[in-house]
PyMOL Python script that loads the backbone (N, CA, C, O; Angstrom):
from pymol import cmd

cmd.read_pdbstr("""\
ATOM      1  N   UNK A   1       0.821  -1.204   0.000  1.00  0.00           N
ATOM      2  CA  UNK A   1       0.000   0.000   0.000  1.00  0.00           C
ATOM      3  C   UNK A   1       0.862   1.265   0.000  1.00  0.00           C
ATOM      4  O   UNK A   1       0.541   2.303  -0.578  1.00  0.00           O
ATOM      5  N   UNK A   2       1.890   1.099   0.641  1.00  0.00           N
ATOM      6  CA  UNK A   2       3.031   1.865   0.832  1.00  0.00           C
ATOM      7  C   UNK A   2       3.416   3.163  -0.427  1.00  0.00           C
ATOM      8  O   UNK A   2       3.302   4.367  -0.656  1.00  0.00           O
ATOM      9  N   UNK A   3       3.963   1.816  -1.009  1.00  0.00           N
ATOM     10  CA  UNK A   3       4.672   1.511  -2.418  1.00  0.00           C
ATOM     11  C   UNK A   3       3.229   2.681  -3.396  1.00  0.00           C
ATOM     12  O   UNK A   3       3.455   3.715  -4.025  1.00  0.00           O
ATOM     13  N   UNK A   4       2.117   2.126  -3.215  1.00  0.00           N
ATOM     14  CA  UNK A   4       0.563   3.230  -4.431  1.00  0.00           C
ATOM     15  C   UNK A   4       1.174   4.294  -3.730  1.00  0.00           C
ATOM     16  O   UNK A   4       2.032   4.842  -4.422  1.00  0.00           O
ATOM     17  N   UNK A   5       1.015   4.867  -2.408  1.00  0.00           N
ATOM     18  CA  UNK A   5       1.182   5.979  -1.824  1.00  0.00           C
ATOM     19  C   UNK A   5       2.234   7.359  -2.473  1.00  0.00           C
ATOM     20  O   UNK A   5       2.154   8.559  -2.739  1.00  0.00           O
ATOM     21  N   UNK A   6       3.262   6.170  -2.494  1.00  0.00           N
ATOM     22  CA  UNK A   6       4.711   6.746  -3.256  1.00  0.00           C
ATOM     23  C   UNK A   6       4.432   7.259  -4.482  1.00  0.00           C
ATOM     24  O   UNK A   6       4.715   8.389  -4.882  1.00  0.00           O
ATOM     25  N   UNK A   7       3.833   6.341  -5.101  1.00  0.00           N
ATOM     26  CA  UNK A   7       3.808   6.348  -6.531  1.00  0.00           C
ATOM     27  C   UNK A   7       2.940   7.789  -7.054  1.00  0.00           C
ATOM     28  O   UNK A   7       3.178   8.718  -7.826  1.00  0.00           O
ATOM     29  N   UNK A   8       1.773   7.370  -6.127  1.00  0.00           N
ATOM     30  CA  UNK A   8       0.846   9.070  -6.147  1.00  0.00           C
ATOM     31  C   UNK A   8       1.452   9.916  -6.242  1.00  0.00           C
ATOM     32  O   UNK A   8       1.775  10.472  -7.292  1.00  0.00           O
ATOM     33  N   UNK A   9       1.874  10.332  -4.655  1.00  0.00           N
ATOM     34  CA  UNK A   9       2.864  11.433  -4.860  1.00  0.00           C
ATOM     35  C   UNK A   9       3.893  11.918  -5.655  1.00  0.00           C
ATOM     36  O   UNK A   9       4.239  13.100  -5.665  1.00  0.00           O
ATOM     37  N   UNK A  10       4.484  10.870  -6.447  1.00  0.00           N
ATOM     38  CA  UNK A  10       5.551  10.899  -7.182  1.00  0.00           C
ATOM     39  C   UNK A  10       4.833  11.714  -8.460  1.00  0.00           C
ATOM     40  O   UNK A  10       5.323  12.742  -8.930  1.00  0.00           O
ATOM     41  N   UNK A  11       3.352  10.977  -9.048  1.00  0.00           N
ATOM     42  CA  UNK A  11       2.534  11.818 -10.015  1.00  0.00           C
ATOM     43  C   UNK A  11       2.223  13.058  -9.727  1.00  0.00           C
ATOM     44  O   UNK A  11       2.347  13.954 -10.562  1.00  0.00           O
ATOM     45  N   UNK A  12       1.786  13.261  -8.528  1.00  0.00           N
ATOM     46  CA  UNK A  12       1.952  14.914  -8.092  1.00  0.00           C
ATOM     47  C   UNK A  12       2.852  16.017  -8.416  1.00  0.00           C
ATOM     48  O   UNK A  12       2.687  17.065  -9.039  1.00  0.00           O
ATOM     49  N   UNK A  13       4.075  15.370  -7.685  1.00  0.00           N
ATOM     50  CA  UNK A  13       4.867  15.559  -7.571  1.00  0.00           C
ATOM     51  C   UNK A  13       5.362  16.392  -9.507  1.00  0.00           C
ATOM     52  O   UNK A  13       5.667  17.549  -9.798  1.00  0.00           O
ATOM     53  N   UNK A  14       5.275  15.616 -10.051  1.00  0.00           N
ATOM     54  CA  UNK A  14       5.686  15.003 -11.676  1.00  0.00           C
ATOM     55  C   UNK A  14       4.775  16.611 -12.292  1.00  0.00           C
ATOM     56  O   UNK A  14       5.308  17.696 -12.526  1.00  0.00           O
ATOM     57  N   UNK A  15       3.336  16.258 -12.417  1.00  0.00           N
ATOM     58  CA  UNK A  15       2.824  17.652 -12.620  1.00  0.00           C
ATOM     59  C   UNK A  15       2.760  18.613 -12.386  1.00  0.00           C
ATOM     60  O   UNK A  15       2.639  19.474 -13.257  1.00  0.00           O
ATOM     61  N   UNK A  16       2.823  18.942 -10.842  1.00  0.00           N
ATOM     62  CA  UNK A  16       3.237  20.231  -9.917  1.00  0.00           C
ATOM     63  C   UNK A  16       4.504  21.128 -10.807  1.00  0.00           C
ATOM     64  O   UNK A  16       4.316  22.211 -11.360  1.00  0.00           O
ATOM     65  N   UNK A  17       5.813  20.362 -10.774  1.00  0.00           N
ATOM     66  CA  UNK A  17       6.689  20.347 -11.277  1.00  0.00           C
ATOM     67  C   UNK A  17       6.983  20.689 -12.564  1.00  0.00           C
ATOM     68  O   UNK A  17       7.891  21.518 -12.628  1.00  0.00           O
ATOM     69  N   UNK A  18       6.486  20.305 -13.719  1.00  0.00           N
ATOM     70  CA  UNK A  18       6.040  20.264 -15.048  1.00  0.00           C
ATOM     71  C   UNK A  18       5.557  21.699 -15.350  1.00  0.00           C
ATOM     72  O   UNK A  18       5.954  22.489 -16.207  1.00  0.00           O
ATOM     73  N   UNK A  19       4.723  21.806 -14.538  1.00  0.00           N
ATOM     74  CA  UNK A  19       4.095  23.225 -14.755  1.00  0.00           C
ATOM     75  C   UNK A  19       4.478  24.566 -14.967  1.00  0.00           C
ATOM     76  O   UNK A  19       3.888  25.538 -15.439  1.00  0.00           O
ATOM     77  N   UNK A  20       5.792  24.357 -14.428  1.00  0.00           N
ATOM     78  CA  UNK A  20       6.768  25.410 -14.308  1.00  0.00           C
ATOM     79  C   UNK A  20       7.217  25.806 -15.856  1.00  0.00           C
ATOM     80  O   UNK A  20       7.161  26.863 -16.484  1.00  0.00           O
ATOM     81  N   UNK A  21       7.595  24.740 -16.117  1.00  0.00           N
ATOM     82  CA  UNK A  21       8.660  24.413 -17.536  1.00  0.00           C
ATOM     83  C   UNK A  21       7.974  25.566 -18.837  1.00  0.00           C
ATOM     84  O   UNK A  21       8.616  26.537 -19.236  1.00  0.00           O
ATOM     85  N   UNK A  22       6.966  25.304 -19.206  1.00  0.00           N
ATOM     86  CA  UNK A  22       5.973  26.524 -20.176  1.00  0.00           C
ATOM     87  C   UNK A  22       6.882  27.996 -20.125  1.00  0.00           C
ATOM     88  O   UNK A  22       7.499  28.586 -21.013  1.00  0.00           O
ATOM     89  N   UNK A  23       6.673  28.300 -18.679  1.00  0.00           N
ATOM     90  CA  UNK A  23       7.152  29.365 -18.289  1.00  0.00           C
ATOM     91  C   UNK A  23       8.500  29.655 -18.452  1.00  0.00           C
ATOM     92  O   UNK A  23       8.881  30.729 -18.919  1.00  0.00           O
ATOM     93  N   UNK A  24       9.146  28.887 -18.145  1.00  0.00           N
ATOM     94  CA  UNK A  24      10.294  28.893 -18.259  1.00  0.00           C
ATOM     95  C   UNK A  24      11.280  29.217 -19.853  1.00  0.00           C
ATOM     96  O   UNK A  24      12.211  29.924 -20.239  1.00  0.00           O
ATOM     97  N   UNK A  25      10.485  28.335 -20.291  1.00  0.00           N
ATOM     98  CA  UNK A  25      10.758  28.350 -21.804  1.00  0.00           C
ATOM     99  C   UNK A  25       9.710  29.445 -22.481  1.00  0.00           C
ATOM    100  O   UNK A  25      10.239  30.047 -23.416  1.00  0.00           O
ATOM    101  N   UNK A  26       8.954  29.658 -22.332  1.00  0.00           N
ATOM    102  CA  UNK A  26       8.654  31.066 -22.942  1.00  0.00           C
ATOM    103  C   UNK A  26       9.708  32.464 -22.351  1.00  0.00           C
ATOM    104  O   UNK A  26      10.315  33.197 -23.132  1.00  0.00           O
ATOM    105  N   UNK A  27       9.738  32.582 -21.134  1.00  0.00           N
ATOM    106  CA  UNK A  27      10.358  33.812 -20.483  1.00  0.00           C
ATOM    107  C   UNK A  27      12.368  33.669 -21.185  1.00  0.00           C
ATOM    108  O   UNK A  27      13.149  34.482 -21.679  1.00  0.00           O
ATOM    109  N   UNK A  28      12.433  32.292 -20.859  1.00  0.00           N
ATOM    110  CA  UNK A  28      13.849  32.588 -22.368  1.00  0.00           C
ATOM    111  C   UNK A  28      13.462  32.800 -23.514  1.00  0.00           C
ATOM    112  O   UNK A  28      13.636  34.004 -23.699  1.00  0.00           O
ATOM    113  N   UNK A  29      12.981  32.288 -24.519  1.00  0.00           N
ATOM    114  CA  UNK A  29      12.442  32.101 -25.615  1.00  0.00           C
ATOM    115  C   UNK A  29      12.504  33.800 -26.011  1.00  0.00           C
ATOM    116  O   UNK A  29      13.346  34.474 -26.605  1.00  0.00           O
ATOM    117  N   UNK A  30      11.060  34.157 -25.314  1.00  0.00           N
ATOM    118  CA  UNK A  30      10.982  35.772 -25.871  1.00  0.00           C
ATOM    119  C   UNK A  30      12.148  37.082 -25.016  1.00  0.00           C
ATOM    120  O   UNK A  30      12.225  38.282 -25.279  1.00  0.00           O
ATOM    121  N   UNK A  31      12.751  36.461 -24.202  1.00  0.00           N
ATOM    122  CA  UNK A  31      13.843  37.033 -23.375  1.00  0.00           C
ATOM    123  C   UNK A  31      12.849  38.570 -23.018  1.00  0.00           C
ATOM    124  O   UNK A  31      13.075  39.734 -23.349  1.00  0.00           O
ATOM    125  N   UNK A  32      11.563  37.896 -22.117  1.00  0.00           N
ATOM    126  CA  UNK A  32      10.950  39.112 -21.256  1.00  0.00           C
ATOM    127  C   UNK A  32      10.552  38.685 -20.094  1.00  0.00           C
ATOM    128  O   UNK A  32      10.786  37.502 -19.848  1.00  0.00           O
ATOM    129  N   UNK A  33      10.060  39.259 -19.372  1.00  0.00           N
ATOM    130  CA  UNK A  33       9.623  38.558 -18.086  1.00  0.00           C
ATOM    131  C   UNK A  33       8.927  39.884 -17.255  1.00  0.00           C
ATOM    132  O   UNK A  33       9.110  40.110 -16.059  1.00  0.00           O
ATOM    133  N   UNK A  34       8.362  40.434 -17.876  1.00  0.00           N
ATOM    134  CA  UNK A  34       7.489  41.589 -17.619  1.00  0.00           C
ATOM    135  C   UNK A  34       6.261  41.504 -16.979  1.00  0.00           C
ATOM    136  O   UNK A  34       5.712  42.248 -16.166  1.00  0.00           O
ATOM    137  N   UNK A  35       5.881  40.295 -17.577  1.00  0.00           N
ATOM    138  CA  UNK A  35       4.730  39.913 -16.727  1.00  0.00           C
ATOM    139  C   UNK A  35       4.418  39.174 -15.823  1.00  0.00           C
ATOM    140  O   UNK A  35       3.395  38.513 -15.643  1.00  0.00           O
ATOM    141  N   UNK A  36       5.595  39.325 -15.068  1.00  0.00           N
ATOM    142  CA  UNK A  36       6.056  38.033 -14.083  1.00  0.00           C
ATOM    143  C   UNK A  36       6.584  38.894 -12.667  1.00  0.00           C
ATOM    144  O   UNK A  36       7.637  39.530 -12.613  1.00  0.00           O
ATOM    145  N   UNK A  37       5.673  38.763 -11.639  1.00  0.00           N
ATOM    146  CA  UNK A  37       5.750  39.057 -10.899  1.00  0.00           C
ATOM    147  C   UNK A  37       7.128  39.214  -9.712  1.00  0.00           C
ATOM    148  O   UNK A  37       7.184  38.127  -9.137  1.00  0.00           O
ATOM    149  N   UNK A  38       7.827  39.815  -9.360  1.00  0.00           N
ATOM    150  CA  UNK A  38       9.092  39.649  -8.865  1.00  0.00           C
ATOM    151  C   UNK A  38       8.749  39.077  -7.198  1.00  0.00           C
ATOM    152  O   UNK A  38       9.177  37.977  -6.848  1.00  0.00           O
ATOM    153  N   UNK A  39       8.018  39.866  -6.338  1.00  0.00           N
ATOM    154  CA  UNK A  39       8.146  39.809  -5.435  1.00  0.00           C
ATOM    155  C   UNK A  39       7.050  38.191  -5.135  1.00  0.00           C
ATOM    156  O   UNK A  39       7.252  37.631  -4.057  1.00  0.00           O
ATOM    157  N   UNK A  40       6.539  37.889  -5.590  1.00  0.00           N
ATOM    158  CA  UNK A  40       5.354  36.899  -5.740  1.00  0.00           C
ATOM    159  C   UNK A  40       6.215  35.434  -6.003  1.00  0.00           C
ATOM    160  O   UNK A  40       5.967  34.393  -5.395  1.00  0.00           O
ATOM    161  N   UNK A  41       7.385  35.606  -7.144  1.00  0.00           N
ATOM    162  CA  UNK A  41       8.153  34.383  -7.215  1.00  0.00           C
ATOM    163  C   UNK A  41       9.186  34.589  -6.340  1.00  0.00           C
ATOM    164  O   UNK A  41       9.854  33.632  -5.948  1.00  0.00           O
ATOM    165  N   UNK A  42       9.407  35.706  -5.982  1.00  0.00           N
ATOM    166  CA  UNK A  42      10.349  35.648  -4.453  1.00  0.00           C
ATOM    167  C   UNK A  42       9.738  34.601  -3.172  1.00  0.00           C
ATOM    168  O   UNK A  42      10.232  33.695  -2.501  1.00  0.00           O
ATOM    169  N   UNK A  43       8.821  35.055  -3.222  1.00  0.00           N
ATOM    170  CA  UNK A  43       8.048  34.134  -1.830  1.00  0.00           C
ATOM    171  C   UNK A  43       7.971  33.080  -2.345  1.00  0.00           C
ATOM    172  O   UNK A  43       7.836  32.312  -1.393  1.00  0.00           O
ATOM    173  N   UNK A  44       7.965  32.466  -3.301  1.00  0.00           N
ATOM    174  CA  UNK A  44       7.457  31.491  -3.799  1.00  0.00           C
ATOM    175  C   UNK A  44       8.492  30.429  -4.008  1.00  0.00           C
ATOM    176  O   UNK A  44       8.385  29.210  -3.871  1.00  0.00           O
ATOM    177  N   UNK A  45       9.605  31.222  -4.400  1.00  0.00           N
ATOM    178  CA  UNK A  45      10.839  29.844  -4.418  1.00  0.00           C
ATOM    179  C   UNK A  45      11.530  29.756  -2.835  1.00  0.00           C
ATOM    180  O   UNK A  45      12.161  28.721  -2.623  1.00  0.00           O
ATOM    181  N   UNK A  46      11.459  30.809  -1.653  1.00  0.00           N
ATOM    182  CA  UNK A  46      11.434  30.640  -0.663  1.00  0.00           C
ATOM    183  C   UNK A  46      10.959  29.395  -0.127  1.00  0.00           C
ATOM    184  O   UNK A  46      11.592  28.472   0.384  1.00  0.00           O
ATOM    185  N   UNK A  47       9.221  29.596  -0.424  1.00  0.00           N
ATOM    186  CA  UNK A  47       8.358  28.466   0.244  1.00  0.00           C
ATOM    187  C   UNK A  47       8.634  27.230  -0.282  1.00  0.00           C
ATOM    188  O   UNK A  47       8.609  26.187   0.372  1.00  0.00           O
ATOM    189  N   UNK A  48       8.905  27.326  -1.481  1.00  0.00           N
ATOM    190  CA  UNK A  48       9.351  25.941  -1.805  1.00  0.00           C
ATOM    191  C   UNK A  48      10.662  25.609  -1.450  1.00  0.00           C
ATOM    192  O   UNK A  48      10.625  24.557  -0.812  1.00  0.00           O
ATOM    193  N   UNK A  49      11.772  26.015  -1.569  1.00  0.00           N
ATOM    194  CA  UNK A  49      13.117  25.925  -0.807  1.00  0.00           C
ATOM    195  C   UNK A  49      12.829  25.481   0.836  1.00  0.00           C
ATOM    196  O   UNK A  49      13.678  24.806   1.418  1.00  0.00           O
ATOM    197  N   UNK A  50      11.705  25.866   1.460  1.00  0.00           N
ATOM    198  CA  UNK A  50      11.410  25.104   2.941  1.00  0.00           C
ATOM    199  C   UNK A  50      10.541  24.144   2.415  1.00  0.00           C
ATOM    200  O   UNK A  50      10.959  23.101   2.916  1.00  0.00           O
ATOM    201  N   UNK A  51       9.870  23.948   1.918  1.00  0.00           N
ATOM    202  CA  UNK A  51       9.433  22.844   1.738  1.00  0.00           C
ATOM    203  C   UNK A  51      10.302  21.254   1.250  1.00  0.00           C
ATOM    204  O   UNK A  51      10.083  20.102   1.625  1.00  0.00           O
ATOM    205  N   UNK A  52      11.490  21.887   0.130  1.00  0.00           N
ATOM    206  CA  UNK A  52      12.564  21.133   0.419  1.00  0.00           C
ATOM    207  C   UNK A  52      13.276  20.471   1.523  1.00  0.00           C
ATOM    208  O   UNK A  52      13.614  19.292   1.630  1.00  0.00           O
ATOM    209  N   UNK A  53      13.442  21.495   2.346  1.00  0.00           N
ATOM    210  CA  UNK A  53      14.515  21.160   3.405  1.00  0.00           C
ATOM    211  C   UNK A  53      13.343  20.314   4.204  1.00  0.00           C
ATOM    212  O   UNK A  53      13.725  19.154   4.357  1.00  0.00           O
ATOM    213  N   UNK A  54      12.189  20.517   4.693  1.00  0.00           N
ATOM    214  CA  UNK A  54      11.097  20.177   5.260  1.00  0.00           C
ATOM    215  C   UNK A  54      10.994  18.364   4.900  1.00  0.00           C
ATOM    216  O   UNK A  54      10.913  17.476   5.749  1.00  0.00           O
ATOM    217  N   UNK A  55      11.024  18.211   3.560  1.00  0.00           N
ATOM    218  CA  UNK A  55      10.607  16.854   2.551  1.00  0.00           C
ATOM    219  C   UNK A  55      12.425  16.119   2.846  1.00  0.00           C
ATOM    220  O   UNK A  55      12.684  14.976   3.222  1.00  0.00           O
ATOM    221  N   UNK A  56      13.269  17.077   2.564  1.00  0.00           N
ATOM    222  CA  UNK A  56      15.183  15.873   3.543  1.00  0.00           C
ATOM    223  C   UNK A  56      14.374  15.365   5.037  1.00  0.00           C
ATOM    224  O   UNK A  56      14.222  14.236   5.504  1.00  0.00           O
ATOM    225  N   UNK A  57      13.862  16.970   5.634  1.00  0.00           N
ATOM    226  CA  UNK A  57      13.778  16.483   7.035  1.00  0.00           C
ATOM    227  C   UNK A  57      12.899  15.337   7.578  1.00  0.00           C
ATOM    228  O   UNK A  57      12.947  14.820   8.694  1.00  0.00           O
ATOM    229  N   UNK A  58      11.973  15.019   6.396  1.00  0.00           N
ATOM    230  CA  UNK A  58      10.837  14.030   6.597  1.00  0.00           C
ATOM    231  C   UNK A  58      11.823  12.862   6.174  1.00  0.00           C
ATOM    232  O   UNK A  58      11.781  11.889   6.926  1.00  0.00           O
ATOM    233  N   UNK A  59      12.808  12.772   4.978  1.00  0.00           N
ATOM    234  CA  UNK A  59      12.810  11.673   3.979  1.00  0.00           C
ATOM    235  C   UNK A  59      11.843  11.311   3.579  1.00  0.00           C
ATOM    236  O   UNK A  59      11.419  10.231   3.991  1.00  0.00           O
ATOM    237  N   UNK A  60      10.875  12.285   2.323  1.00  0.00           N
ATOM    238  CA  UNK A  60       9.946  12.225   1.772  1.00  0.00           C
ATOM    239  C   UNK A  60      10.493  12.187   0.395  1.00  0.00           C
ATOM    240  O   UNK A  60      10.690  13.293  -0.110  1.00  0.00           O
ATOM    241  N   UNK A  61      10.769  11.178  -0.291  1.00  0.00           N
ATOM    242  CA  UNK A  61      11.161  11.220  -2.050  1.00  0.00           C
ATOM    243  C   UNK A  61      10.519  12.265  -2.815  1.00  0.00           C
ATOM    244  O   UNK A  61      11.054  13.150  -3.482  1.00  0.00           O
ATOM    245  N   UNK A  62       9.336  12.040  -2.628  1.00  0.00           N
ATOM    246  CA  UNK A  62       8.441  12.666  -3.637  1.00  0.00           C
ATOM    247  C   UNK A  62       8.341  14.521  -3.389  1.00  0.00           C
ATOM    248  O   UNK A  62       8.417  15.334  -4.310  1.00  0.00           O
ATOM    249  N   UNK A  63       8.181  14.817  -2.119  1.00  0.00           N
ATOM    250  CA  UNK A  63       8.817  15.903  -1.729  1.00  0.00           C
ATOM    251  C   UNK A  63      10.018  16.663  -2.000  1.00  0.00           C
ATOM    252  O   UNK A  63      10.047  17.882  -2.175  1.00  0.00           O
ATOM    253  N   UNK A  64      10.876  15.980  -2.024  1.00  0.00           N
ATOM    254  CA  UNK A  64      12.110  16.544  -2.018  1.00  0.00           C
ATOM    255  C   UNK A  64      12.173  16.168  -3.734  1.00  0.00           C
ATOM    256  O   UNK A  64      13.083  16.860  -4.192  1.00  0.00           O
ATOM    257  N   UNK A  65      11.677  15.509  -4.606  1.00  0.00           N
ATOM    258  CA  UNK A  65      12.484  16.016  -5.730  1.00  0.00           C
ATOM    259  C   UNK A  65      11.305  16.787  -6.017  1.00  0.00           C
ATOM    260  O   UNK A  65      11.684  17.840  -6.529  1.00  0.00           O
ATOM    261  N   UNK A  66      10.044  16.752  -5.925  1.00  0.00           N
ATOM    262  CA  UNK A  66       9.438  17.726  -6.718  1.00  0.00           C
ATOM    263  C   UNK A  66       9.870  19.531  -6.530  1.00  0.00           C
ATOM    264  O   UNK A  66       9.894  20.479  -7.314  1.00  0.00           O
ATOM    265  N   UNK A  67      10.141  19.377  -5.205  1.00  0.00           N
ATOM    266  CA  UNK A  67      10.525  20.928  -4.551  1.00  0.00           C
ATOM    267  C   UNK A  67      12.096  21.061  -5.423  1.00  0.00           C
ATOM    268  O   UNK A  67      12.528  22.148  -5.807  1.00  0.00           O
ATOM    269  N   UNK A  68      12.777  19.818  -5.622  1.00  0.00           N
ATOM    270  CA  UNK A  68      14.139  20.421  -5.830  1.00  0.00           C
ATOM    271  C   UNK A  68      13.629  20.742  -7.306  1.00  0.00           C
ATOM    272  O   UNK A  68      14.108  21.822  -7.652  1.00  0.00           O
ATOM    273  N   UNK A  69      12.940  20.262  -8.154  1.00  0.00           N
ATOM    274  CA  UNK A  69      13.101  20.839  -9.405  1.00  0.00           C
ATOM    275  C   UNK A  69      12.337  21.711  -9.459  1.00  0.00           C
ATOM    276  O   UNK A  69      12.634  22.447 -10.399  1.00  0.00           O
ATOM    277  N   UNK A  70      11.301  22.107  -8.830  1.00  0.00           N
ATOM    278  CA  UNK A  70      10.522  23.314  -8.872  1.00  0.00           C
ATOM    279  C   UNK A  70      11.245  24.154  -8.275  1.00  0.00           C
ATOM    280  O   UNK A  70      10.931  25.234  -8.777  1.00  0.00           O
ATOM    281  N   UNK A  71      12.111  24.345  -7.422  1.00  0.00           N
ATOM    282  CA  UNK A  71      12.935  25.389  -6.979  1.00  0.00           C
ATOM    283  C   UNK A  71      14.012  25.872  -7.968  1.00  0.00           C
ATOM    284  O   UNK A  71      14.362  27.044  -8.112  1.00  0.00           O
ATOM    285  N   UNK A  72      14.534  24.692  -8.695  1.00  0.00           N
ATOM    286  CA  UNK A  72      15.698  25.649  -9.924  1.00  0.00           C
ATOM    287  C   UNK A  72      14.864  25.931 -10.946  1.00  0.00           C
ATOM    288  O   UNK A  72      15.443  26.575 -11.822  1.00  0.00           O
ATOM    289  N   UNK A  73      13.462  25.648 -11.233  1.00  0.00           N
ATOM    290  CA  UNK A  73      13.236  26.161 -11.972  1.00  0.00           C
ATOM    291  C   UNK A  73      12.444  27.766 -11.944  1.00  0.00           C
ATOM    292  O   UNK A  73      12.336  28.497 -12.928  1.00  0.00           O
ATOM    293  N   UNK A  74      11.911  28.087 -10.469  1.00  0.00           N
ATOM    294  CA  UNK A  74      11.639  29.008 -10.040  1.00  0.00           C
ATOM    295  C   UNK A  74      13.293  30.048  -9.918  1.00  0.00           C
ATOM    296  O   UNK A  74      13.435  31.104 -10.535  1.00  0.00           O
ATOM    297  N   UNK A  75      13.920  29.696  -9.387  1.00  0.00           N
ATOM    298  CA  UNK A  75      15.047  30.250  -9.388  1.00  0.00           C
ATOM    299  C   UNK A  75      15.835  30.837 -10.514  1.00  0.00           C
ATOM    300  O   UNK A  75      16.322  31.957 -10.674  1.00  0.00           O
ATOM    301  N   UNK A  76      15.820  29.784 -11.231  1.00  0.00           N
ATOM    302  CA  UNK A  76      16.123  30.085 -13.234  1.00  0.00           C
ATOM    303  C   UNK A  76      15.289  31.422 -13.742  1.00  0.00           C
ATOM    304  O   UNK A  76      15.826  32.244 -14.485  1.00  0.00           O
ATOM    305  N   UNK A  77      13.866  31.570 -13.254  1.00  0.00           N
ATOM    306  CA  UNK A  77      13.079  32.428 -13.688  1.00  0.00           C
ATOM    307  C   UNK A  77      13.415  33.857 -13.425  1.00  0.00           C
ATOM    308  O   UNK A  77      13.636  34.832 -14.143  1.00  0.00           O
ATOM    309  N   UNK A  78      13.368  33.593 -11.891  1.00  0.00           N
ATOM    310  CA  UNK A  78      13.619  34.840 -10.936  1.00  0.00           C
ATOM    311  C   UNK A  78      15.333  35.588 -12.022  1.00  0.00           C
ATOM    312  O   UNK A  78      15.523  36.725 -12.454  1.00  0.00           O
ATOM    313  N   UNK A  79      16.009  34.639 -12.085  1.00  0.00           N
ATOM    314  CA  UNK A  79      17.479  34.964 -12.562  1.00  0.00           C
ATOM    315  C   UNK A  79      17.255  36.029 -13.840  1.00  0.00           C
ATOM    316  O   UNK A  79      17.730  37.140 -14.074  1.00  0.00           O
ATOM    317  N   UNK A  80      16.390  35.244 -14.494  1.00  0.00           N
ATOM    318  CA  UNK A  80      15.488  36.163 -16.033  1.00  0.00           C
ATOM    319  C   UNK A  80      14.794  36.754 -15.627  1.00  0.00           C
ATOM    320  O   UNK A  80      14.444  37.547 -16.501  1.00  0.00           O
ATOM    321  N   UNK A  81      14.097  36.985 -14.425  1.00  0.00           N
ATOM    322  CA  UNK A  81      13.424  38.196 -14.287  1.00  0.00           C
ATOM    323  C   UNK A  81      14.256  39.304 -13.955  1.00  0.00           C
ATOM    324  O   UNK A  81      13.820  40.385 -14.351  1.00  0.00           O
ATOM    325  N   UNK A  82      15.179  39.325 -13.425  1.00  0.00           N
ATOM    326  CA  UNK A  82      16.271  40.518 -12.849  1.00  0.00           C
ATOM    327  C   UNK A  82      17.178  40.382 -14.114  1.00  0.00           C
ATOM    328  O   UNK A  82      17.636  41.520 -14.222  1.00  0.00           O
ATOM    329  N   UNK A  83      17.612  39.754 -14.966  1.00  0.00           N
ATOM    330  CA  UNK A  83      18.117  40.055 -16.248  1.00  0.00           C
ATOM    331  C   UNK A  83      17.490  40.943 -17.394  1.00  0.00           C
ATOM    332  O   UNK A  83      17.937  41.928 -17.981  1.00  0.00           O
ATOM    333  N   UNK A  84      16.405  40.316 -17.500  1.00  0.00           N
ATOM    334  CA  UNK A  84      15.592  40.966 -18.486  1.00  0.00           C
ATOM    335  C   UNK A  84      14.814  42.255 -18.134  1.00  0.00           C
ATOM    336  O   UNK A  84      14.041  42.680 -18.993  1.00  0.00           O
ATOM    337  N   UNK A  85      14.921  42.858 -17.079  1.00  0.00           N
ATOM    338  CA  UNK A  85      14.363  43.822 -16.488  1.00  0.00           C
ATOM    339  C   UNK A  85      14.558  44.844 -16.955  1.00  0.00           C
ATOM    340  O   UNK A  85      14.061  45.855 -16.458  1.00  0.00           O
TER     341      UNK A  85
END
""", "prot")
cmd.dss("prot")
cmd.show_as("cartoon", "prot")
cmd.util.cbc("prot")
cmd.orient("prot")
């Protein structure tokens, strides 16, 4: 039962994650990021950066990678948002 549990989360995890990517690749793509809130993805790769450390502190798999790739990819953004500014 364990093992479905994992697996869920791992799909969560998988789309949560995913979601980012659009963004990402448009905000390089057209090299703008104007419409992208600064202070909003500030808090935001914060909360997920504790939610990281939170998902080590559990040893939660599914936690900790979804946060780790949603965090560089929030981070990547933020980087193009203060570039492209």
């Amino acid at each position: 039962m364990i093992y479905y549990i994992t697996i869920f989360g791992l799909m969560a995890a998988a789309f949560s994650t995913v979601s980012f990517f659009p963004q990402l690749v448009k905000t390089w793509k057209t090299k703008s990021a104007k419409d992208i809130s600064l202070g909003m993805f500030s808090i935001f790769s914060v909360g997920v950066l504790l939610w990281l450390i939170y998902g080590v502190l559990i040893s939660d798999l599914p936690v900790i990678i979804a946060n780790t790739f949603t965090f560089v990819q929030a981070f990547i953004i933020l980087l193009l948002k203060i570039k492209y500014k």
